[in-house]
C-alpha positions as a printed Julia matrix, in Angstrom:
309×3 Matrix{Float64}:
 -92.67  -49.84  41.72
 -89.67  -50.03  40.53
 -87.21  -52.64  38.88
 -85.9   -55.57  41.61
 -83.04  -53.07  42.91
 -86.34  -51.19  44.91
 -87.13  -53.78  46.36
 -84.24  -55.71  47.92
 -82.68  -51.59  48.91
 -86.49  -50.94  50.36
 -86.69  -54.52  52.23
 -83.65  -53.21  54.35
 -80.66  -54.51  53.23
 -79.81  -51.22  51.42
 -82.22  -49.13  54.01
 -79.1   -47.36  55.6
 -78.58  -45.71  51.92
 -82.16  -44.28  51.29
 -82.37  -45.88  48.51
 -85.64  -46.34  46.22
 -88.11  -43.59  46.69
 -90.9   -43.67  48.94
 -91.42  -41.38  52.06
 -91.58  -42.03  55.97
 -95.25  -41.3   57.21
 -95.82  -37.77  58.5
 -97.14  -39.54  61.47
 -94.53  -42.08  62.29
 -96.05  -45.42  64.31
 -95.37  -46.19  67.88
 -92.85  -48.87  66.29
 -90.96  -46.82  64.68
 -87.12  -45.64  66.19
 -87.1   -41.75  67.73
 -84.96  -40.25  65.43
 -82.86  -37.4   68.09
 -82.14  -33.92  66.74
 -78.78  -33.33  65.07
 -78.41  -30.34  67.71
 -78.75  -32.43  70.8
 -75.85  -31.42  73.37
 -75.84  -35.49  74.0
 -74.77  -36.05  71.16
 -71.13  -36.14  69.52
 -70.1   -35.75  65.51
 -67.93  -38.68  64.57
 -65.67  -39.42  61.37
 -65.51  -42.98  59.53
 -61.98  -41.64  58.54
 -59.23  -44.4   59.7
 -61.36  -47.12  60.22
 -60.49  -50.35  58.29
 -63.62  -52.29  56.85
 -64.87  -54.81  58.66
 -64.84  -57.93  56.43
 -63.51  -61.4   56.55
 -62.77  -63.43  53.76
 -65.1   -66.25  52.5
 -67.85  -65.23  54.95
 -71.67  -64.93  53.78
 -74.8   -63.48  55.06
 -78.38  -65.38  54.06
 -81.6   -62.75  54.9
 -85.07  -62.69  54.39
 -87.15  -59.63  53.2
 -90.25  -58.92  54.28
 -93.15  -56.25  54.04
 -95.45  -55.31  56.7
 -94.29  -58.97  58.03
 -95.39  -60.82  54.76
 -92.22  -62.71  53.08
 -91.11  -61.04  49.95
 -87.81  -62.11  48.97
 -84.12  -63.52  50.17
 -81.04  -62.05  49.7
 -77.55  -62.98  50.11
 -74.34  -61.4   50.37
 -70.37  -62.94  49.81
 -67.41  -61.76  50.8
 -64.14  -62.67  48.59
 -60.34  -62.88  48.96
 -58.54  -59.73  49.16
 -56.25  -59.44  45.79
 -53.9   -56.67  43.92
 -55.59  -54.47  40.93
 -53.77  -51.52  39.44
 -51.43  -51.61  42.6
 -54.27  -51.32  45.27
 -55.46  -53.8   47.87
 -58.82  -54.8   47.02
 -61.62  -57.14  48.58
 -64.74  -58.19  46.26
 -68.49  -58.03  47.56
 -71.29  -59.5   46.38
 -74.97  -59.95  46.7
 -77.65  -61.14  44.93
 -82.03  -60.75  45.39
 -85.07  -62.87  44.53
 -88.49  -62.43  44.64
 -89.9   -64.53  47.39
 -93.21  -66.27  48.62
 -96.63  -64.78  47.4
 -94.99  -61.91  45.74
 -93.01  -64.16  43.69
 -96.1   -64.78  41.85
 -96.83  -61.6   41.33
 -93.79  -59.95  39.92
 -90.25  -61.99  39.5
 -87.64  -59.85  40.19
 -83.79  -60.76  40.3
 -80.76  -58.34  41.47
 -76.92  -58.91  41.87
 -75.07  -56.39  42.88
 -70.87  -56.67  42.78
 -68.62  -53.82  44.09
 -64.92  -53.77  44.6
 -63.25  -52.0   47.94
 -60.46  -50.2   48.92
 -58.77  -53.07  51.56
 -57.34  -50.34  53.2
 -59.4   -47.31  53.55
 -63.08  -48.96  52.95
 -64.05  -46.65  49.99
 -65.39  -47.99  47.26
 -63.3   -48.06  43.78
 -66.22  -49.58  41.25
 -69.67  -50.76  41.9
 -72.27  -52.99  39.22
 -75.15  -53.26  39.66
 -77.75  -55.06  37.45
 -81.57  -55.7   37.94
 -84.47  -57.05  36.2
 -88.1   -58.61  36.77
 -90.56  -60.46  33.86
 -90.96  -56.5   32.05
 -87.74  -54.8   31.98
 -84.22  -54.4   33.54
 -81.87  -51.51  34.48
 -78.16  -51.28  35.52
 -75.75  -48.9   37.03
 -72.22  -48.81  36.48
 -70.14  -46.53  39.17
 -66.72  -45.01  39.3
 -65.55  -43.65  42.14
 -62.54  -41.45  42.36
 -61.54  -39.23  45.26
 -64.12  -36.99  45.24
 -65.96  -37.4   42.26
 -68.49  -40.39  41.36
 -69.23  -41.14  37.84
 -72.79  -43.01  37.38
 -74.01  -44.47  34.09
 -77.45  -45.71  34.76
 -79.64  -48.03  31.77
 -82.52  -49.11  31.37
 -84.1   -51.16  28.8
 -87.36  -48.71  28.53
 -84.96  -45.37  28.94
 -82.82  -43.59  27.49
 -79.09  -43.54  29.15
 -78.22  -41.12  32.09
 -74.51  -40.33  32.97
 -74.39  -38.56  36.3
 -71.61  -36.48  37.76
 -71.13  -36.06  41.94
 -68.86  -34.1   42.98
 -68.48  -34.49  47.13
 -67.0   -31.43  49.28
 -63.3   -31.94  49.79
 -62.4   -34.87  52.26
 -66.0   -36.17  52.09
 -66.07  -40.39  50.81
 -69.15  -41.75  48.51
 -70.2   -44.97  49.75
 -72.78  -47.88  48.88
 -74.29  -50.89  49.77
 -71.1   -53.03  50.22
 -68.44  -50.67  51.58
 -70.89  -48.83  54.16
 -71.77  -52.03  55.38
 -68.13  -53.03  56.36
 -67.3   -49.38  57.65
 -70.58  -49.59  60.34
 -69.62  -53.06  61.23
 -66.11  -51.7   61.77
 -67.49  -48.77  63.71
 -67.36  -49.44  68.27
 -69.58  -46.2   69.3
 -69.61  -44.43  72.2
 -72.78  -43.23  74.2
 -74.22  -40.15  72.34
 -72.14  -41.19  69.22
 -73.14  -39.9   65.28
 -72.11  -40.05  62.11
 -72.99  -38.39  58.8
 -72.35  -39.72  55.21
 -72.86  -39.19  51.57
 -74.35  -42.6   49.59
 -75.74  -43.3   46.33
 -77.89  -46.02  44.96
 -78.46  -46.36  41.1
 -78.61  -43.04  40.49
 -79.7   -41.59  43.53
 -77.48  -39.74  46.08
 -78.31  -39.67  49.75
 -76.92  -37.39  52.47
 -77.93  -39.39  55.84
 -77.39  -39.01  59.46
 -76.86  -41.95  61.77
 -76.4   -42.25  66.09
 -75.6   -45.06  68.46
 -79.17  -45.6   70.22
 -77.49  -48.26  73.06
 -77.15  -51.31  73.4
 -79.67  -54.26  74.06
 -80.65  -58.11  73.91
 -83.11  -58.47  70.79
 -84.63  -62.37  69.57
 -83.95  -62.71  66.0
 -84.45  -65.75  63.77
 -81.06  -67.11  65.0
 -81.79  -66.51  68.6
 -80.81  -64.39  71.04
 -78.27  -61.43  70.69
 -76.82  -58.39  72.24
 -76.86  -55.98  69.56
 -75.72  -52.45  68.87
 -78.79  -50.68  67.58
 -78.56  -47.89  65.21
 -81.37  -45.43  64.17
 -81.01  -42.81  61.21
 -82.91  -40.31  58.54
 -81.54  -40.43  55.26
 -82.5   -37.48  52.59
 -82.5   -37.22  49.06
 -80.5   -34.6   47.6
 -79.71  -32.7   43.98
 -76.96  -34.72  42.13
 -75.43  -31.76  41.01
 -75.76  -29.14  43.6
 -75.96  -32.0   46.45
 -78.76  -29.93  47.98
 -81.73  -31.88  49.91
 -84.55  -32.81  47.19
 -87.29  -30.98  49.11
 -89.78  -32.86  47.51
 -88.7   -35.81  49.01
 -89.59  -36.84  51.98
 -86.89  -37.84  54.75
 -86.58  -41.87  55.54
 -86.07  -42.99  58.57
 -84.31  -45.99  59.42
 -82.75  -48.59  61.75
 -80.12  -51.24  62.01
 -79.02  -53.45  64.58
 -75.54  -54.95  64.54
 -74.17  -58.11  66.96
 -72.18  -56.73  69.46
 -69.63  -59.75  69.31
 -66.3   -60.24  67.19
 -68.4   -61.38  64.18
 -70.61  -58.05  63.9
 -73.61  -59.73  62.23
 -76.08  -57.34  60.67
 -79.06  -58.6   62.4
 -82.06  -56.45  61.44
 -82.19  -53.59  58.78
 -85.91  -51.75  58.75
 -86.86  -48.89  56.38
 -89.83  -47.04  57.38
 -92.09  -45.98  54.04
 -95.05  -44.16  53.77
 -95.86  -47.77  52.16
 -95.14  -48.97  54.72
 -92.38  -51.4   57.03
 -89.59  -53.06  54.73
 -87.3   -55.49  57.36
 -84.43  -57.42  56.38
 -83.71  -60.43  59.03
 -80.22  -62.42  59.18
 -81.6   -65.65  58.81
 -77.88  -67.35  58.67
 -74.53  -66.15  59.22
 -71.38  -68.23  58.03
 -67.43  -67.75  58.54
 -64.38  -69.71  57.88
 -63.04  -70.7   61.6
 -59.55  -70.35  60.2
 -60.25  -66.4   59.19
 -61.75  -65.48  62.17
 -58.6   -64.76  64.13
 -57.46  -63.11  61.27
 -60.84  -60.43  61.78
 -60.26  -56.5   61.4
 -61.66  -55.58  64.55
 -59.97  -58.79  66.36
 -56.77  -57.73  65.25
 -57.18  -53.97  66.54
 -58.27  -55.28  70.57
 -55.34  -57.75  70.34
 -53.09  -54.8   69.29
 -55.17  -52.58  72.06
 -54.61  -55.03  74.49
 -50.95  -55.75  74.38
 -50.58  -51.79  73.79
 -52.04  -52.22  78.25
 -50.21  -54.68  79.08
 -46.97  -53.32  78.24
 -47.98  -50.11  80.19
C-alpha cells in the first residue's frame, strides 16, 4: 500500500482520476456500474471546452471513506476566494485526509492536497500535493502549462523523479480539484460522454466517462435526485501517453445532485481489492454566494435569452 495519497484517491474522492494502482476484477460484481462501449451509436463524444468551473466561494464538502463498507478515513475539501496572480483569475482548492476508525490504528496516514485554477477556463495552473503516514512521506509538485505538465515527485525512501507530459494539441491535464468543478459544471444530455487526460502524483490517466440517467438515490444526507456517472479510467506511458498494458482498466462511478448546488454525493472505485466509496456526509455554502453560482448565473442568462424571444 501506498503512502496516505492511495488511500484517500482509492476511497473515491480521487476515483474519477484512476489514481493509485490496483485493478478492477476480471469478473466485475453484480454491484458494479455497466461500463457501455465507446462505439455505441447511443452514445455522443462531448468536449469540457467552454465550460466555466463549477465552484462557489467559501463552500466545503465533509466525506467519509470507506472499504468494502468498513470506515477508513474522512476527508474534506475548501473552496477559496477567487484572486489575481501573474495577471490571471484564480480560485484556490483544498483538501485534506485522515486515517479513520479501525484502520486508524493500524496505519496513520495524513494528506492535503492544494491546487490553484484557472477562474476562467477550469484548467489547472499548479497543484501540491503532500502525504505521509507513521513510516514515510512523499510529495508532488505540478506545473501545468498549455500542453505540457511538469511533475516533480519525492519521497523520503526514493530518489527524486521529474516527469515530462506532453498532451496532443488542444487536449487539458486535469486533477483532483479542477475535474471536480468541470463535471459539476457539466448538464449532460441522454447518451452523453466525455474523455480526458488526468494525473495523480506521478501517474497519468486517459479515462472515459458517460451520463448513465438520472435517479433518486438515499445518501447519508437523505434523499436526492442525482446525475449518475459511470467510467473506466486507464493507465498510460508518461512519455509516449500510450495505455500501460499491464495495468488493468478501473472502473468507476460518481453521482452528482441534480440541483443548483451540484453536491458530489457518492464517488466508488472498483479494485481488484476491492470497493473504495466516498459518501458526502455534509455539504456547506455561504447563502449570500449562492446566487452568485456558475451554473445559476448561465440559466438566468438562458432564461432571459427566452423571454426576450
Amino acid at each position: 500500500m501506498r503512502p496516505a495519497e492511495c488511500w484517500v484517491l482509492s476511497a473515491g474522492i480521487a476515483a474519477l482520476l484512476g489514481a493509485c494502482g490496483g485493478s478492477a476484477p476480471a469478473t466485475p460484481r453484480a454491484s458494479e456500474p455497466s461500463v457501455k462501449a465507446a462505439s455505441s451509436t447511443s452514445e455522443r463524444l462531448v468536449s469540457m471546452a467552454g465550460l466555466k468551473p463549477y465552484f462557489v466561494a467559501g463552500e466545503t464538502f465533509s466525506f467519509e471513506l470507506s472499504f468494502q463498507g468498513i470506515l477508513t478515513g474522512r476527508a474534506g475539501i475548501a473552496v477559496g476566494e477567487p484572486g489575481q496572480v501573474e495577471g490571471r483569475e484564480v480560485l484556490i482548492v483544498r483538501s485534506a485526509f485522515e486515517t479513520a476508525g479501525a484502520v486508524k490504528f493500524l496505519k496513520n496516514m495524513r494528506d492535503n492536497i492544494d491546487t490553484q485554477i484557472d477562474w476562467l477556463s477550469g484548467a489547472p495552473i499548479t497543484h501540491s500535493a503532500h502525504a505521509e503516514n507513521d513510516e514515510s512521506t512523499a510529495s508532488a509538485q505540478t506545473r501545468f502549462e498549455g500542453d505540457t505538465t511538469v511533475i516533480v515527485y519525492e519521497r523520503s525512501d526514493k530518489p527524486t523523479l521529474t516527469i515530462q507530459v506532453v498532451l496532443p494539441e488542444g487536449e487539458t491535464m486535469y486533477e483532483l480539484h479542477s475535474l471536480l468543478g468541470m463535471l459539476r459544471a457539466w448538464e449532460p444530455d441522454a447518451g452523453d460522454r466525455v474523455v480526458f487526460y488526468s494525473v495523480s502524483g506521478r501517474r497519468v490517466w486517459r479515462t472515459e466517462m458517460h451520463f448513465a440517467g438520472s435517479e433518486t438515490m438515499r445518501t447519508p444526507m437523505g434523499l436526492y435526485a442525482a446525475l449518475h456517472f459511470e467510467g473506466v479510467s486507464r493507465r498510460l506511458k508518461p512519455d509516449t501517453l500510450a495505455v500501460d498494458e499491464n495495468k488493468d482498466p478501473r472502473r468507476i462511478g460518481l453521482w452528482i445532485s441534480d440541483d443548483i448546488k451540484r453536491m458530489p454525493l457518492r464517488f466508488i472505485a472498483y479494485t481488484e481489492y476491492g470497493e473504495f466509496q466516498a459518501d458526502l456526509v455534509d455539504y456547506r455554502q455561504p447563502e449570500a454566494q449562492l446566487s452568485r453560482s456558475p451554473l445559476l448565473s448561465q440559466r438566468n442568462s438562458l432564461a432571459a435569452t427566452l423571454r426576450a424571444r
